[in-house]
C-alpha positions as protocol buffer text, in pm:
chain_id: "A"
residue {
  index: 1
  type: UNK
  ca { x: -2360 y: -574 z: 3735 }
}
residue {
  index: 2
  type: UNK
  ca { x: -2467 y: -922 z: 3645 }
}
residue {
  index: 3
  type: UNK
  ca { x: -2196 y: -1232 z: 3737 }
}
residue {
  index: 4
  type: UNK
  ca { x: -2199 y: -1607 z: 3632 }
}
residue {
  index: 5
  type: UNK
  ca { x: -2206 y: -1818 z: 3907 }
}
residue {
  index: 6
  type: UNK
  ca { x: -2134 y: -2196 z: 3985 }
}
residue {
  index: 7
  type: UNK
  ca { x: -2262 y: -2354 z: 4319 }
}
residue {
  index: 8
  type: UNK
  ca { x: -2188 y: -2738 z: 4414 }
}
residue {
  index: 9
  type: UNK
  ca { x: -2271 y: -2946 z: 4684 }
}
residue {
  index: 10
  type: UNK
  ca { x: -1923 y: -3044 z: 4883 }
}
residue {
  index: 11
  type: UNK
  ca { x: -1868 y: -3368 z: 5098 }
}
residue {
  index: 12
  type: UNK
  ca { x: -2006 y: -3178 z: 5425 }
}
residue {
  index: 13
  type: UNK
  ca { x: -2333 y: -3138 z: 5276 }
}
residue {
  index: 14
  type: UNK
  ca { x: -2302 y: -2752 z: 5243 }
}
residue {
  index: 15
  type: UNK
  ca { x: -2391 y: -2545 z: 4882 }
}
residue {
  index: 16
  type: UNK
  ca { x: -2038 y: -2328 z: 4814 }
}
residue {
  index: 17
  type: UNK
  ca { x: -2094 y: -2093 z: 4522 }
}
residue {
  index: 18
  type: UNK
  ca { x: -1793 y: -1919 z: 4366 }
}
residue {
  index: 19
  type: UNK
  ca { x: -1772 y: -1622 z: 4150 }
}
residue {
  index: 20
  type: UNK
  ca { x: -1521 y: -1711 z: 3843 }
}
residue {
  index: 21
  type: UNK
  ca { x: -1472 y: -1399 z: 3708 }
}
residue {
  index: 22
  type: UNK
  ca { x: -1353 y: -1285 z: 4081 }
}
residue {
  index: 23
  type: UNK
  ca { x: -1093 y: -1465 z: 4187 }
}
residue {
  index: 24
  type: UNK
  ca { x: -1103 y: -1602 z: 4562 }
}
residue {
  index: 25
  type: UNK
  ca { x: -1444 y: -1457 z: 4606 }
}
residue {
  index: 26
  type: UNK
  ca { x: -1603 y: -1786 z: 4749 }
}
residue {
  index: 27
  type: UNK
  ca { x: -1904 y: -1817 z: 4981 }
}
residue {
  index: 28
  type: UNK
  ca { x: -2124 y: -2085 z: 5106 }
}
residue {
  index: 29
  type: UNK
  ca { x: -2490 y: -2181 z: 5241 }
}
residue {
  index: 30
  type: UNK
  ca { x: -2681 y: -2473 z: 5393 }
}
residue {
  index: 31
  type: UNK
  ca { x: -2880 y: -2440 z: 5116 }
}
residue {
  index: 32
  type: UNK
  ca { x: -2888 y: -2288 z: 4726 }
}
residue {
  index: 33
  type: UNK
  ca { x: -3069 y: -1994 z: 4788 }
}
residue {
  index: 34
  type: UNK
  ca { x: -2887 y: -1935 z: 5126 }
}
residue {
  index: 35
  type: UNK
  ca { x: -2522 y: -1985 z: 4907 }
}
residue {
  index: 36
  type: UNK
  ca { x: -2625 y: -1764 z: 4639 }
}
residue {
  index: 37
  type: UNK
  ca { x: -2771 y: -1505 z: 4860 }
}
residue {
  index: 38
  type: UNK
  ca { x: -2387 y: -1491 z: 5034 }
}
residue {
  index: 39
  type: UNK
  ca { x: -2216 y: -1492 z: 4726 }
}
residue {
  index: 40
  type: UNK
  ca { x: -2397 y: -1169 z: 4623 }
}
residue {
  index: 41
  type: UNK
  ca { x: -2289 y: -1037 z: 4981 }
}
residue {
  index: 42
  type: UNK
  ca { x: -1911 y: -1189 z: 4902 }
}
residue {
  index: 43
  type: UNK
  ca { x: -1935 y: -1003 z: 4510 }
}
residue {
  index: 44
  type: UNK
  ca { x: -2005 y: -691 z: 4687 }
}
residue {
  index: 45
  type: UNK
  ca { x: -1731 y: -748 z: 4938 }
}
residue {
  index: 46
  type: UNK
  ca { x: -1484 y: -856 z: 4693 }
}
residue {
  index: 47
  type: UNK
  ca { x: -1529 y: -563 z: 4420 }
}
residue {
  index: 48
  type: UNK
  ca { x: -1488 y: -314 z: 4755 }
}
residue {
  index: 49
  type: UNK
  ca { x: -1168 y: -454 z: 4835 }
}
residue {
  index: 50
  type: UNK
  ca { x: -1025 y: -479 z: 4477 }
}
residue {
  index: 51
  type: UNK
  ca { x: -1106 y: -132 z: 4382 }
}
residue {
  index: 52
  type: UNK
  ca { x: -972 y: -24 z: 4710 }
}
residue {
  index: 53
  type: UNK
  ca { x: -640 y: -177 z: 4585 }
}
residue {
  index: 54
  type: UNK
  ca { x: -627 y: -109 z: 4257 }
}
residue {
  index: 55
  type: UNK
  ca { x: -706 y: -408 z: 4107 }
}
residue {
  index: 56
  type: UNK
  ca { x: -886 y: -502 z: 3822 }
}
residue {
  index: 57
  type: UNK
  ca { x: -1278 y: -566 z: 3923 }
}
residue {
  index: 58
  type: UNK
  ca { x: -1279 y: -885 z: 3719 }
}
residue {
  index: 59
  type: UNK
  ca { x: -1053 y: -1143 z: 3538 }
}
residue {
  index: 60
  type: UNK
  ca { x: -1139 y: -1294 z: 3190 }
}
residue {
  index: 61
  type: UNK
  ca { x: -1335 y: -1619 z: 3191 }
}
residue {
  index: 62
  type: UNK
  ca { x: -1327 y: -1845 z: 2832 }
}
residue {
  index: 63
  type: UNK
  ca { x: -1576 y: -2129 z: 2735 }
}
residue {
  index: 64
  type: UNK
  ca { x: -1355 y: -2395 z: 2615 }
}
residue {
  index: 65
  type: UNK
  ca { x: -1404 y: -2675 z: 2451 }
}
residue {
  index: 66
  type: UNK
  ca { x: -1191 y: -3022 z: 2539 }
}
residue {
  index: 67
  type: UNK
  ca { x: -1241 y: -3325 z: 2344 }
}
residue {
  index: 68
  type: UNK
  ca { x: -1264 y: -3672 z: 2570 }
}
């Protein structure tokens, strides 16, 4: 399976990445490539646990548009 991504830099300095479509599944890194690498460990993780509950793998995610 193939997942967007968004990684930022926070005020500590560390990469966090986050995983939109999965809701809570957050990870982070010292670097990029160490943050993504975690959040494809944290994906995994998180699609385990959901489909252990019974819980939809994913959520929708829109592009939206906002005029300002």
């Amino acid at each position: 399976m193939k997942f967007i991504i968004t990684i930022f830099r926070d005020e500590d300095g560390m990469f966090i990445a986050e995983c939109p479509s999965i809701p809570g599944c957050v990870s982070q890194g010292k670097t990029e490539q160490e943050a993504e690498k975690n959040i494809q460990e944290a994906i995994k993780e998180c699609l385990e646990v959901r489909a252990e509950k019974g819980m939809p793998l994913t959520v929708t995610t829109r592009q939206v548009e906002v005029n300002i």
